[in-house]
C-alpha positions in Angstrom: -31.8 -10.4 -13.0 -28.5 -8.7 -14.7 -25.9 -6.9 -13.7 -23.4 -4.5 -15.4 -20.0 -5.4 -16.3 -18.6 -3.0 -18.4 -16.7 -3.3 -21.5 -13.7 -0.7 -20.1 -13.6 -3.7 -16.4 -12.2 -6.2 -19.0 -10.1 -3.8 -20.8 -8.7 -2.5 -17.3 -7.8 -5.6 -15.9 -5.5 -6.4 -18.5 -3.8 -2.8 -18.0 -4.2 -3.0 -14.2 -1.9 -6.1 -14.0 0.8 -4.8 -16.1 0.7 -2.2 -13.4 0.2 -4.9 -10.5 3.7 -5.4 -9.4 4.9 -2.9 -7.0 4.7 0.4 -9.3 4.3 0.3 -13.1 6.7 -2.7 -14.2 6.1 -5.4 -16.6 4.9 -8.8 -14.9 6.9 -11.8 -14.9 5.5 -14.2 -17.3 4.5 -17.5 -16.7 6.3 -20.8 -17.7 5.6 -22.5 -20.4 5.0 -26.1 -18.3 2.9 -24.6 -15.7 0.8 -23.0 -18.0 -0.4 -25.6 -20.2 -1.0 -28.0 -17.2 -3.4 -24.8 -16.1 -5.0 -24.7 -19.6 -5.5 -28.9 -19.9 -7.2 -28.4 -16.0 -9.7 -25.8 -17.6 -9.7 -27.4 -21.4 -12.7 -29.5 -22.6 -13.1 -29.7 -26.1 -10.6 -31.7 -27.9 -9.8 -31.2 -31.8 -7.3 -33.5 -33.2 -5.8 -35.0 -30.2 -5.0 -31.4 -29.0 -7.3 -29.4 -25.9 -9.3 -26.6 -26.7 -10.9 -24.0 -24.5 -14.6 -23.2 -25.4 -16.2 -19.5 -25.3 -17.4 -21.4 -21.6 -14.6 -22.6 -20.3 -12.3 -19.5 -20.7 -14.8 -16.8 -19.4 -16.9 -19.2 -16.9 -14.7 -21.6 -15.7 -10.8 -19.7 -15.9 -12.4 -16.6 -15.4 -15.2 -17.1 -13.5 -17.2 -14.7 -14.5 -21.1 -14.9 -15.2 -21.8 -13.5 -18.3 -24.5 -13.9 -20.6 -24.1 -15.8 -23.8 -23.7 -12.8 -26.2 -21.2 -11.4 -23.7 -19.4 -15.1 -23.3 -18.5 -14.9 -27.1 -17.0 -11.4 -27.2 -14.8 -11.7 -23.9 -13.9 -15.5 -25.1 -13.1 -13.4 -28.6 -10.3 -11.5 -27.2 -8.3 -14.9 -26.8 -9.4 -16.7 -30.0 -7.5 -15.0 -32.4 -8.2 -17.4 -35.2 -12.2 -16.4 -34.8 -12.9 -20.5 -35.1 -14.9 -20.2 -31.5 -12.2 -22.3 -30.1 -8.8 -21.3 -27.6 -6.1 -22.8 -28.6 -2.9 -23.5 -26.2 -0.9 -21.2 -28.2 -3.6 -18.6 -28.1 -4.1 -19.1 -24.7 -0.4 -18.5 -24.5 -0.5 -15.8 -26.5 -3.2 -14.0 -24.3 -1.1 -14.1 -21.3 1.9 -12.6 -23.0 -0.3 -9.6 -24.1 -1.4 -9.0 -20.7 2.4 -8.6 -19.0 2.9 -6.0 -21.8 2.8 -2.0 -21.1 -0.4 -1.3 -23.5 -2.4 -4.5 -22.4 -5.4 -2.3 -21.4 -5.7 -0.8 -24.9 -4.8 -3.9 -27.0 -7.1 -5.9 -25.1 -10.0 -3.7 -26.2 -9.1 -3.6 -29.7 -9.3 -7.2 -29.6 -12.6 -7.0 -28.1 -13.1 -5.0 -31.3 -11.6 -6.7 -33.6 -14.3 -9.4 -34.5 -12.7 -10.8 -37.7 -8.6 -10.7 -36.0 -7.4 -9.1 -39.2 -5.6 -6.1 -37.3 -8.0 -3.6 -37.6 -11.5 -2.2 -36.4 -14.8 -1.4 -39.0 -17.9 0.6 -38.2 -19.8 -2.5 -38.4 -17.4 -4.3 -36.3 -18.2 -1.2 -33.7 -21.3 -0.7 -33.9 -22.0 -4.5 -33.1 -20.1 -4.7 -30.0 -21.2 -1.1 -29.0 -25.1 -2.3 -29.3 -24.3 -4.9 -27.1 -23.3 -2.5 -24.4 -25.6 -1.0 -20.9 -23.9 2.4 -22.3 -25.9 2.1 -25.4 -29.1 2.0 -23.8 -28.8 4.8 -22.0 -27.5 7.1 -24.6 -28.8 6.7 -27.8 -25.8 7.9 -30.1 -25.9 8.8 -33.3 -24.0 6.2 -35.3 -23.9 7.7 -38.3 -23.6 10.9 -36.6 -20.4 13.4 -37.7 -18.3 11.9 -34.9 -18.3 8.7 -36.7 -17.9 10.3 -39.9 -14.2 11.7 -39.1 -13.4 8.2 -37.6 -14.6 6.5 -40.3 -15.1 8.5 -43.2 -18.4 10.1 -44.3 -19.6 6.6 -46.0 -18.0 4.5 -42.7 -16.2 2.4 -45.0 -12.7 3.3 -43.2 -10.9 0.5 -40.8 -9.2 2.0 -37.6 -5.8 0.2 -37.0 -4.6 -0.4 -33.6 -3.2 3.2 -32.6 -5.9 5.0 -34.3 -8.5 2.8 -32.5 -7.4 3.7 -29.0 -7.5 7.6 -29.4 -11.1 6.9 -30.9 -12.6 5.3 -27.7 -11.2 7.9 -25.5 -12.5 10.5 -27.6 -16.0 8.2 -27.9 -16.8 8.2 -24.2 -16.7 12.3 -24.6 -18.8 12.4 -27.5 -21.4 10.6 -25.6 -21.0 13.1 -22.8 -22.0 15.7 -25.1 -24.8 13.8 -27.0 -26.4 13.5 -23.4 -25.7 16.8 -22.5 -27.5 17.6 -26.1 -30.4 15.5 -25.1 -31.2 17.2 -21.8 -30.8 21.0 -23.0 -33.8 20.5 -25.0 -34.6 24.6 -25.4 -30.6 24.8 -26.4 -30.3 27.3 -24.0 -26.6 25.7 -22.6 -27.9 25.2 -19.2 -29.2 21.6 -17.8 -31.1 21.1 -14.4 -29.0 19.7 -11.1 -31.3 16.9 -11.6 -30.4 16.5 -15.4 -26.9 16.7 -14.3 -27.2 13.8 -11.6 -28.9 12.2 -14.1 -25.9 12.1 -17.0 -23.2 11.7 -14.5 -24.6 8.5 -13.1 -25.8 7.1 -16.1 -22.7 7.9 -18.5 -19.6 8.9 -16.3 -20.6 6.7 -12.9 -17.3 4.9 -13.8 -15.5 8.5 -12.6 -17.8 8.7 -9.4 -16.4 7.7 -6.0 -19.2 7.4 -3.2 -18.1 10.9 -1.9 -18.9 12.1 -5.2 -22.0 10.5 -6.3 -23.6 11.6 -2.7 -22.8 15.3 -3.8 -23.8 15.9 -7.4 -26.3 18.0 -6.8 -24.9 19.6 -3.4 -22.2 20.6 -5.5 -24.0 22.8 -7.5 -26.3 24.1 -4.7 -29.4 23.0 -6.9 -28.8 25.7 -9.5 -28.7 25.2 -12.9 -25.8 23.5 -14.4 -23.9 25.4 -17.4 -22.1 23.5 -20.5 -18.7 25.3 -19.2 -19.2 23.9 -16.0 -20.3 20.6 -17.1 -17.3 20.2 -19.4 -15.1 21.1 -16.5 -16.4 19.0 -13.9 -15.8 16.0 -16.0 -12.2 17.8 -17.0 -11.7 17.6 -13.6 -12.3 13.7 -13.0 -10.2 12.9 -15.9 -7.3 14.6 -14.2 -7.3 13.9 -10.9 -3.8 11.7 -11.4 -2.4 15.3 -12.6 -4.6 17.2 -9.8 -2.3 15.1 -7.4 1.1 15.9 -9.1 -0.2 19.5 -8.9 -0.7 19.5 -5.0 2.2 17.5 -4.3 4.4 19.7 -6.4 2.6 22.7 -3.8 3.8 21.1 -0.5 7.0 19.7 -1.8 5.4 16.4 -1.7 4.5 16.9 1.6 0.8 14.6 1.9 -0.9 15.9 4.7 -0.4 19.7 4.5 -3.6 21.6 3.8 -3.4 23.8 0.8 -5.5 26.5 -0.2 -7.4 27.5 -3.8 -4.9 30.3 -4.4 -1.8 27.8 -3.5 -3.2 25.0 -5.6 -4.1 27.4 -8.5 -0.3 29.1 -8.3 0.9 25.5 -8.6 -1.2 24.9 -11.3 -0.1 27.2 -13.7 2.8 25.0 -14.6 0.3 22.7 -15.8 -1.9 24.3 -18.3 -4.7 21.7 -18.8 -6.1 22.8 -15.7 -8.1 25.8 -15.5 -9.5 27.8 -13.0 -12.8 26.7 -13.4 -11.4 22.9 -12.6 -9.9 24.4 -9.1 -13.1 26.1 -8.3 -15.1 22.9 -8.8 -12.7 20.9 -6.7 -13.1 23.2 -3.8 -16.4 22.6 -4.1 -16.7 19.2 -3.9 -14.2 18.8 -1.1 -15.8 21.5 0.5 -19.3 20.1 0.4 -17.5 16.6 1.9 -15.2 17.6 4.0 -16.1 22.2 4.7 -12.3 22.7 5.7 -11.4 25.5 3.1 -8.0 23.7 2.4 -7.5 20.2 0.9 -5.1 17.6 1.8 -4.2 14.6 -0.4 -6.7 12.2 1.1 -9.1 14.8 -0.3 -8.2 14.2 -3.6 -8.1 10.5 -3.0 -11.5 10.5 -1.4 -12.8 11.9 -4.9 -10.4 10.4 -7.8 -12.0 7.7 -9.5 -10.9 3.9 -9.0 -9.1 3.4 -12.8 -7.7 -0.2 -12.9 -5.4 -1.3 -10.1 -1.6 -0.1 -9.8 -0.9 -3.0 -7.1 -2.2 -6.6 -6.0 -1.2 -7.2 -2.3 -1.3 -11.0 -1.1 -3.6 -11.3 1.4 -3.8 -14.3 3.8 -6.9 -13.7 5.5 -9.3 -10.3 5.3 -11.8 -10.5 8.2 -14.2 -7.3 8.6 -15.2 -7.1 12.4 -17.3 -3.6 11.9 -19.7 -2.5 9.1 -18.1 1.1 9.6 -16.6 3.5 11.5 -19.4 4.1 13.4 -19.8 0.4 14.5 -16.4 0.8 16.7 -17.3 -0.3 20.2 -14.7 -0.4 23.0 -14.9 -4.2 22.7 -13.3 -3.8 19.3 -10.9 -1.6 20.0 -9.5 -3.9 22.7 -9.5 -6.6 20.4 -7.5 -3.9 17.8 -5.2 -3.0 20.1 -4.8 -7.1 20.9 -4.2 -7.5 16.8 -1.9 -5.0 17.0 0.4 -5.7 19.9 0.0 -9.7 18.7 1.3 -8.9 15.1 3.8 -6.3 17.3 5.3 -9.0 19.1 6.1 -11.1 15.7 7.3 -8.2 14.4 9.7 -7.4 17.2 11.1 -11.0 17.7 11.7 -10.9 14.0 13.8 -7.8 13.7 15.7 -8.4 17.4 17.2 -11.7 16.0 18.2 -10.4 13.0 20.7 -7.7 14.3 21.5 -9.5 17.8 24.8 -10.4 17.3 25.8 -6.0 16.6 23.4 -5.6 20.0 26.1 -7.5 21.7 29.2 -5.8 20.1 27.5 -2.6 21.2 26.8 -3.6 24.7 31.1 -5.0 25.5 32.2 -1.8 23.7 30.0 0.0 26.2 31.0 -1.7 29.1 35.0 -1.3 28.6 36.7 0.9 30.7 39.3 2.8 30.3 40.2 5.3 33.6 39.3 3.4 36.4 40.3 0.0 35.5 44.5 -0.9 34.8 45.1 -3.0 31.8 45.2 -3.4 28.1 41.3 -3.0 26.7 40.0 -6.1 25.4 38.9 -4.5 22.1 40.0 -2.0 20.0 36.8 -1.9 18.0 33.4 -2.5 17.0 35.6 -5.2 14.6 37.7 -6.9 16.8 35.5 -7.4 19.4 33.4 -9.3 16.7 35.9 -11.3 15.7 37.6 -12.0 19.3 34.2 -12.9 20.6 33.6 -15.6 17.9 37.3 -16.8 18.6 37.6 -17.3 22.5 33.2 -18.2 22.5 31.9 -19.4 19.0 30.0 -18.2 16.3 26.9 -18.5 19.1 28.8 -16.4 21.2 27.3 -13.7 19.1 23.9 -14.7 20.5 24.3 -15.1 23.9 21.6 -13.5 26.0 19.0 -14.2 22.8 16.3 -16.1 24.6 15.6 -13.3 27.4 16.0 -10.8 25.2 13.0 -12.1 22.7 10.6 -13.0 26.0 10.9 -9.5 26.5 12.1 -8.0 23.0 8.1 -9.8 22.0 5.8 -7.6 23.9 8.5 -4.5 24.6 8.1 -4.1 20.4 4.4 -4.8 21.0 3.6 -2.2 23.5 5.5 0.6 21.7 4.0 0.1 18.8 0.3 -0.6 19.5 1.0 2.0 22.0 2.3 4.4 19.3 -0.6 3.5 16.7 -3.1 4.1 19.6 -1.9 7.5 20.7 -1.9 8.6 16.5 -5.5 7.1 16.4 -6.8 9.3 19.4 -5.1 12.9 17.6 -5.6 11.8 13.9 -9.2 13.7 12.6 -11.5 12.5 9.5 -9.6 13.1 6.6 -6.4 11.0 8.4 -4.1 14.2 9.6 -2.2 14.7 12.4 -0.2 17.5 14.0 3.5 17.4 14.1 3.0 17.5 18.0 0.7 14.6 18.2 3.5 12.3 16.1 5.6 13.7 18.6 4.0 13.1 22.0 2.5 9.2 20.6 6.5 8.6 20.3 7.0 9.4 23.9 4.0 7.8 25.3 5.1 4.5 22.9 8.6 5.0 24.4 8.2 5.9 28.1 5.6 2.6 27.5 8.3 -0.2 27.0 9.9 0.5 29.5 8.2 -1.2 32.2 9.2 -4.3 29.8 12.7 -3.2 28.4 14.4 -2.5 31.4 13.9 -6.2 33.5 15.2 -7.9 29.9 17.8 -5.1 29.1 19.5 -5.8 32.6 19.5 -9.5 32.5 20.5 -9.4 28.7 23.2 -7.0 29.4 24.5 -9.6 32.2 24.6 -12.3 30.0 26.0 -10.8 27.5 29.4 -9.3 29.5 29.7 -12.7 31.0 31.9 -14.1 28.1 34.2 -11.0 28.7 35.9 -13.3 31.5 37.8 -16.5 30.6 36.8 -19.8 32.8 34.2 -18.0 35.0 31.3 -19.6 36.0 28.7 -19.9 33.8 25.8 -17.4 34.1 22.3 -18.4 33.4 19.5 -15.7 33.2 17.1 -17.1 35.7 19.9 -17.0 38.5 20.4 -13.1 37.3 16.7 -12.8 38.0 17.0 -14.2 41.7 19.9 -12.9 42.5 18.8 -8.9 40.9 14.8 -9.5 42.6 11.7 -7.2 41.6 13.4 -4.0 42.4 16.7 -4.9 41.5 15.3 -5.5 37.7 14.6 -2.1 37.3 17.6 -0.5 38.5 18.5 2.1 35.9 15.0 2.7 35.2 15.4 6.4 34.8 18.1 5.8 32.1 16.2 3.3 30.2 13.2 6.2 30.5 16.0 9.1 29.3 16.9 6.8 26.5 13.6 5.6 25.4 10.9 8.4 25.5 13.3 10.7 22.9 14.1 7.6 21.5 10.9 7.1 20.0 9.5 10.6 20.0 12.2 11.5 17.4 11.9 7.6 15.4 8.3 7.3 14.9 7.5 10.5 13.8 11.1 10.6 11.2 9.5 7.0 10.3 6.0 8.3 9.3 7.3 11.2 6.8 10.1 9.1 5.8 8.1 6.5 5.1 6.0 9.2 2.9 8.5 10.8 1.0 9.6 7.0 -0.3 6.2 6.4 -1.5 4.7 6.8 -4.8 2.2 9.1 -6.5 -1.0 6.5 -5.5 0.8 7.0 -1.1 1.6 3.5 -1.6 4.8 1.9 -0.2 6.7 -1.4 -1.4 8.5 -3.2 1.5 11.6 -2.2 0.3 11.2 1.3 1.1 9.2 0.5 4.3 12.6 -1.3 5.2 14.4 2.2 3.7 12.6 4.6 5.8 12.6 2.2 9.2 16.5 2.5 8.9 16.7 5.9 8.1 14.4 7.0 10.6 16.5 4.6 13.2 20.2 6.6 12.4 19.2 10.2 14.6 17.0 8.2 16.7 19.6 5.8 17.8 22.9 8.1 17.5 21.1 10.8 19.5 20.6 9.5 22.3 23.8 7.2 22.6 24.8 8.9 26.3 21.8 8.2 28.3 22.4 4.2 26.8 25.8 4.3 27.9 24.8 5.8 31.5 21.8 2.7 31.4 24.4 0.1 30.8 26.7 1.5 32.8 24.3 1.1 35.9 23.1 -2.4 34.8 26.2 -3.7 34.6 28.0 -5.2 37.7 30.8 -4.0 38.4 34.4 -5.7 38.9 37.0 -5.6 41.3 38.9 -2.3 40.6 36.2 -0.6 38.7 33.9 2.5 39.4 30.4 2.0 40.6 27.7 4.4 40.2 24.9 5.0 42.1 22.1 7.1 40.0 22.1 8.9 36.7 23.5 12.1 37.8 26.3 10.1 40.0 27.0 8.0 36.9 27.1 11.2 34.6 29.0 12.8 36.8 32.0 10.2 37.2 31.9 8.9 33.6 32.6 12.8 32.4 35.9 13.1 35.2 37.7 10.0 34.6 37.0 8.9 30.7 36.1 12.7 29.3 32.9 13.6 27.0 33.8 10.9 25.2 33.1 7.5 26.9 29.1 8.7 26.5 29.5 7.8 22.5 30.8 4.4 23.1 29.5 1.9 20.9 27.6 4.9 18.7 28.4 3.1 15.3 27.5 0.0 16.7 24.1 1.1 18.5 23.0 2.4 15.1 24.0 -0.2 13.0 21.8 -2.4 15.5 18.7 -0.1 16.1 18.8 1.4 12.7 17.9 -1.7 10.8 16.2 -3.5 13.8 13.4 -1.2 13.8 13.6 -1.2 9.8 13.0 -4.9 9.8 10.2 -4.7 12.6 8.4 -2.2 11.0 8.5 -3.7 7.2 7.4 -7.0 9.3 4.9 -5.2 11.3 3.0 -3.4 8.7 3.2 -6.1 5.8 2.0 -9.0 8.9 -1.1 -5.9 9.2 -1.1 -6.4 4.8 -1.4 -9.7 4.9 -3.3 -11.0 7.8 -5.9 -7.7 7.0 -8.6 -7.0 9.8 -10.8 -4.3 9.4 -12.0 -2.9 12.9 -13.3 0.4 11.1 -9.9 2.2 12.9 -6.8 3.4 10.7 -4.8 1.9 8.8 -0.9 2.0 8.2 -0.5 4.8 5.4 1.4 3.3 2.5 -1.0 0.2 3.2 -3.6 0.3 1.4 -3.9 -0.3 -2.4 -6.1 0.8 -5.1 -9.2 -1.8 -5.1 -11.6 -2.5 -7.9 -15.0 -3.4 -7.3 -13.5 -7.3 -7.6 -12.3 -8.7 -4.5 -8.4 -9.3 -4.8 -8.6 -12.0 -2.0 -10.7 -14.2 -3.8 -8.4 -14.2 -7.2 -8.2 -17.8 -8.5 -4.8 -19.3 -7.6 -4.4 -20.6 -11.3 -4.4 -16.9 -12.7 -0.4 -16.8 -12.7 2.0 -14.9 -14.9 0.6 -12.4 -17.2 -3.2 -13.8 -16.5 -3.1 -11.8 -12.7 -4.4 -9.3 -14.7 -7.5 -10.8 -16.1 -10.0 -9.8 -13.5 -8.8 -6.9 -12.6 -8.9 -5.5 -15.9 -12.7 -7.3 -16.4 -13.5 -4.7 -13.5 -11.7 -2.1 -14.6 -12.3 -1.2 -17.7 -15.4 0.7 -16.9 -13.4 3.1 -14.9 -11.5 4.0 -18.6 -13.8 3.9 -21.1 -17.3 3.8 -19.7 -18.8 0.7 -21.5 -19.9 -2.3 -19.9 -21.4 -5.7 -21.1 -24.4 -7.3 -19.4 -23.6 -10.5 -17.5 -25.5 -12.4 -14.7 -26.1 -11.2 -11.0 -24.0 -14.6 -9.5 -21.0 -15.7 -10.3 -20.5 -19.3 -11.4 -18.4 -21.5 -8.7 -17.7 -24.1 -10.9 -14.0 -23.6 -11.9 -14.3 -25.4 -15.2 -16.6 -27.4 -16.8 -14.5 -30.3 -17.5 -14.4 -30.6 -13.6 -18.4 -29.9 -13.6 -18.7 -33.4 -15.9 
């Protein structure tokens, strides 16, 4: 038994890695050292007491791939330079620095090509890989046909160089669109069956075909006949789905998840001449006959673009399916989602509390000074001096006093709100992955008015803890003596403040977090952790700022108060009092320093929370975090050997991408070899 691997999945994975960093950037190469002691591990011919690679051990053992002998030499051939059937260190070397360039995918199949390594491509070079191909056949193309002809002159004695050669297989892969096209319209009358149509587009474009698409060819074209306009379009339209996307986007003001309609989309597309009319009405057809909305989204185009080479690599720890699909989803594994979630929450939340604790206590003394019922000189000035008074008079650990409380309950408070808030989005969020404004909205209360039954016991005893330095020589104050002396009621005193602060709190965050986080990604949705960590601080300056006078009224209430000073009995009492003796005010106390702690708090518990979700992936058939998910090619990413470093990340992506480019494909066997290299097989 064989199996396909086509020419365009070795090409690709060569581009695809120069892509694989986080957006299109070169990759960094590997050293020198580390290099040749991962060429001597897979090395096992030796030639004049130096190692050599065989055909073998580069494409079986580095690469791992099965294929059969003929396809063995060629792949090995792309490396081996010097045509002598060995690989050299230096070619080896070589190899890698070609894949961290810009063009890898291209000069990767011109080496493929180029059988003799003089720098240039004959028709009998050509034609002897091309024979070799599953795309060959199926299609039997004219070789000496007038396509050739123009490449290689009318008696094919003409060698291609490098640039030439990689407008030729672009333009090659159409040719052999129209020579099937050709072959099925046997009358000449233009016109091929839905059947015939099916039949070309799997056979000689499958490389463009998503699932979505390929269960619709002939739904598409409601089983009529299938013009030679149309046909031309519909692959037009494949080949320019990348520039489909730029035209919707530039419709909604980059807006993702706003439907569009066919007069919208084609308004937008007049900028962009390549597409036509034709293109649009095709598009609506197939999203229609996938999705029957009428309007489009993005995912739409996603669900029907076709999977070139891949733009990013994410590191994955573990990737654990639980479900088969969707439909799978019992309640079973949505209990154990939501126990992921609030799990990888809690890390999340611990993470991002310690790392801004020391501005949570700043905030909470500026909060807590008085200044109309209490006679004296104020103990700080500002946000500043009270930093560097407290680290003075208590020690740099000073700053973290109150830490242990607040991480018990900082761990599942961060938990609840957001598997809370993910849970709420999942119940309002339909097929395609959209969700009303309103929804975003009313998940961010439910998350907030959630934590509360957690953040107000730890906020109380936190806040106690952390005034208690405030007083020179007093007695020390530990948090489980807070806890018996404040009881179960007395641990949610100020509840209702903690609930005023909280539920617009988070109604306002998550939402600002989710199109934030959206408007920082890039053209593929995709977000790099640095603008995950952007758009969790962004979204935490209104969030935090706005709501500044219900956290003054909380801590106000929590706080005990000393001889001298005004108590308050409620929310409205404490509103009330704080307005007549300190003015409008005392209720944005401590606003710079409540947003320079909640603004990157959340920003690093959400980077931590959805790249813990990247890396430790489960799939429970639910949603994912958008901005998660990465282009995949049919090779799984998790199982990429560990000695593919530097430049050679690319290799097998671009072995299983280069189908998706230029539609050719070399036969291999059905099972991959295990054995990493046959030096370790002897």
């Amino acid at each position: 038994m064989k199996a396909m691997m086509t020419l365009e999945e070795v090409l690709n994975l060569c581009g695809m890695i120069a892509y694989c960093q986080e957006g299109p950037t070169h990759l960094k190469r590997c050293s020198t050292d580390k290099l040749r002691e991962i060429f001597n591990k897979y090395a096992t011919q030796e030639v004049n007491g130096e190692l050599h690679m065989t055909s073998d051990d580069f494409v079986r053992g580095f690469l791992g791939q099965s294929y059969n002998e003929d396809s063995v030499t060629l792949l090995a051939g792309i490396a081996d330079t010097s045509k002598d059937g060995l690989i050299s260190f230096a070619e080896f070397q070589a190899f890698e620095g070609l894949l961290c360039t810009p063009d890898a995918l291209y000069k990767t199949a011109f080496q493929l090509f180029d059988r003799n390594g003089n720098g240039s491509v004959t028709y009998s070079e050509f034609v002897d890989v091309f024979k070799k191909t599953d795309l060959h056949a199926k299609i039997p193309f004219k070789l000496d046909g007038p396509f050739i002809q123009l490449y290689f002159g009318k008696d094919r004695q003409r060698t291609i160089s490098y640039s030439e050669f990689s407008q030729f297989l672009h333009d090659f892969h159409e040719e052999c669109a129209l020579e099937a096209f050709r072959m099925k319209d046997t009358s000449g009358s233009g016109f091929i069956s839905a059947l015939d149509f099916q039949d070309i587009m799997m056979n000689v474009k499958k490389h463009l075909l998503t699932a979505d698409v390929k269960d619709n060819l002939v739904a598409v074209t409601e089983g009529h006949k299938v013009s030679f306009p149309y046909f031309m379009a519909f692959n037009s339209l494949l080949n320019n789905m990348e520039l489909i996307k730029r035209i919707y986007l530039n419709a909604t003001s980059g807006n993702r998840t706003e439907p569009i309609t066919k007069d919208e989309l084609l308004q937008s597309a007049q900028i962009m001449s390549q597409i036509t009319p034709l293109e649009i009405d095709i598009l609506f057809q197939l999203t229609g006959a996938i999705h029957q909305t009428g309007r489009i989204v993005y995912g739409d185009l996603s669900s029907i673009a076709p999977e070139h080479y891949t733009k990013h690599i994410t590191t994955r720890l573990t990737e654990i399916k639980a479900v088969e699909s969707p439909a799978d989803r019992s309640i079973f594994i949505q209990m154990l989602e939501s126990t992921y979630r609030f799990t990888l929450g809690s890390v999340a939340g611990a993470v991002g509390a310690t790392a801004v604790y020391p501005i949570d206590l700043v905030k909470t003394r500026m909060q807590n000074q008085r200044t109309g019922s209490f006679i004296g000189e104020v103990a700080y000035r500002n946000s500043w001096d009270c930093c560097k008074k407290v680290i003075r008079h208590e020690g740099f650990l000073g700053l973290y006093r109150g830490l242990v409380p607040q991480l018990m309950g900082v761990a599942p408070e961060k938990a609840i709100k957001l598997t809370v808030n993910d849970f709420v989005r999942d119940k309002f969020t339909d097929k395609q992955g959209q969700i009303a404004r309103w929804s975003e909205i009313l998940a961010g209360a439910c998350a907030g008015g959630s934590q509360v039954i957690f953040t107000n016991p730890l906020e109380i005893v936190k806040i106690r803890l952390q005034v208690a330095g405030e007083i020179a020589g007093g007695a020390k104050v530990r948090a489980w003596n807070v806890v018996r002396e404040l009881g179960l009621f007395g641990l949610y005193k100020g509840a209702r403040a903690c609930l005023l602060r909280d539920v617009p709190f988070s109604a306002i965050y998550f939402p600002m977090y989710a199109h934030t986080k959206a408007a920082f990604a890039d053209e593929e949705g995709y977000n790099h952790p640095l603008t995950l960590l952007a758009a969790g601080a962004i979204a935490g300056i209104p969030a935090a700022s706005l709501v500044t006078p219900a956290d003054v009224i909380k801590t106000r209430l929590q706080v005990v108060a000393r001889t001298g000073q005004t108590t308050y009995n409620g929310v409205i009492d404490a509103t009330r009092k704080i307005m007549a003796e300190e003015g409008p005010r005392a209720f944005w106390k401590g606003t710079v320093a409540r947003v320079f702690r909640s603004s990157p708090q959340f920003g690093v518990t959400l980077v931590t929370y959805e790249l813990l979700q990247r890396m430790l992936y489960v799939d429970f058939g639910g949603s994912r975090p958008s901005g998660s998910d990465v282009l995949q090619t049919k090779q799984e990413l998790s199982k990429v050997n560990p000695d593919h470093l530097g430049g050679y990340q690319a290799a097998l992506p671009m072995l299983n991408g280069i189908e998706t480019k230029f539609g050719l494909s070399l036969p291999r066997f059905s099972s991959t070899l295990k054995t990493p290299s046959a030096k370790q097989a002897s």
